[in-house]
N, C-alpha and C positions, 0 to 999 in steps of 0.2 A: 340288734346285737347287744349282747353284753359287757357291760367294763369292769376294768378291776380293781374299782377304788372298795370295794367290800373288804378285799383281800391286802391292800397294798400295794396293787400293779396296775403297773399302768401297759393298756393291751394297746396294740397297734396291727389292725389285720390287713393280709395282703391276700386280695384273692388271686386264684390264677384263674384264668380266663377261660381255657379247660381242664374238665378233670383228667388229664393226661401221665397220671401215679405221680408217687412219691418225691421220685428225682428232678422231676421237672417242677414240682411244689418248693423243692431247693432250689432250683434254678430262679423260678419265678422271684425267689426271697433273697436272693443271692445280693442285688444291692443292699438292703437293709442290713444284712448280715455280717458284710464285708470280709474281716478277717477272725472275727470273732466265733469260738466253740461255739457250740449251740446244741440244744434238746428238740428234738422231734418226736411231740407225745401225740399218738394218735387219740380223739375223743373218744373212740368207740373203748377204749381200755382203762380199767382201772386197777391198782396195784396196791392193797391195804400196806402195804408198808410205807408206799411212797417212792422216792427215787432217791432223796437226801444223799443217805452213804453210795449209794450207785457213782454219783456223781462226783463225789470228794473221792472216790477211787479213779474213774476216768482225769480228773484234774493230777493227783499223785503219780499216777503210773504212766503221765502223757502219753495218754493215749491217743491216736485218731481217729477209730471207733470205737463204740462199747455198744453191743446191741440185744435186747433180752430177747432170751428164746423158752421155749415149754415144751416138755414131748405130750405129744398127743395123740391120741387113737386115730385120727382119719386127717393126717398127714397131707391130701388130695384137698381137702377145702381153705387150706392155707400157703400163704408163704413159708418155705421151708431154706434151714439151712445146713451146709455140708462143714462140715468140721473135719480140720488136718489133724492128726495125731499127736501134735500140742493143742489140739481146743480149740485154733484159730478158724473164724470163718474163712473161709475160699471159692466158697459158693452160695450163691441167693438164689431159689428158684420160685416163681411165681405159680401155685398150684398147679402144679407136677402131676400127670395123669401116671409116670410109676417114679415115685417120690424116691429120694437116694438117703434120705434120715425122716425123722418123726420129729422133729426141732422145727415147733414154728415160731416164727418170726409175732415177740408179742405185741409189738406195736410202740416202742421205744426205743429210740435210738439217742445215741452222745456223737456229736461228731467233732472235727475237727476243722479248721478253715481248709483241711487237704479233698476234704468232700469234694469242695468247687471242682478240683482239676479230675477229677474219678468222672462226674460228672460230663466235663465237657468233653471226654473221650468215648459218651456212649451217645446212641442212637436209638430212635422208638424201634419199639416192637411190633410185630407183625397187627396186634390186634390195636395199635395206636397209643400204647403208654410207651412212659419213658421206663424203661427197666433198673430195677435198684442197684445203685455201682456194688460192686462188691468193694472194700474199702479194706487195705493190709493193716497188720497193725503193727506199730513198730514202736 
């Protein structure tokens, strides 16, 4: 594995013991984390601009979530999310065989230390992940 004295960081990895999704990726992290915000960048994504201002916006607006989404032509091979009629999410759906938006989930998330308790109020899914809490925003 790799460190991040190249960069200036110092990396500390936690693995989870299965690949059981996202939420349990948080849980697994969840002592390390404690009460502190935090970023969940998926590896598989990259975003030429970066996250920077994404983030001095989730810090400003105290937020509890901030999560990027993209429309996309085949809505079915992704996470998808359902937006209220102020923008907010209200729903996560994990590749949706008849999808309810074209907004998929890019693989970056801000959260808040309120993650944890979203968290401990869900249960795996039928196929054995934990399901992505949907998180208010307030």
């Amino acid at each position: 594995m790799k460190k991040g004295e190249p960069w200036g960081l110092e990396v500390q990895y936690i693995l989870q013991d299965q690949p059981l999704g996202l939420a349990h990726a948080v849980k697994t992290a969840q002592p390390f984390l404690g009460d502190s915000p935090f970023v969940m960048y998926l590896g598989d994504n990259l975003l030429a601009e970066g996250i920077k201002n994404y983030r001095q916006q989730f810090i400003e607006e105290k937020l509890d979530a901030f999560l990027f989404l993209k429309e996309v032509e085949n809505p079915k091979a992704f996470g998808v999310a359902v937006l209220n009629k102020k923008g907010h999410i209200t729903r996560l759906i994990e590749k949706p065989e008849n999808p309810p938006s074209n907004l998929a989930l890019v693989g970056v998330y801000f959260f808040s230390p309120k993650i944890h308790e979203a968290i401990a109020r869900i249960k795996p899914s039928a196929r054995g992940s934990w399901r992505s809490p949907t998180p208010s925003r307030s």
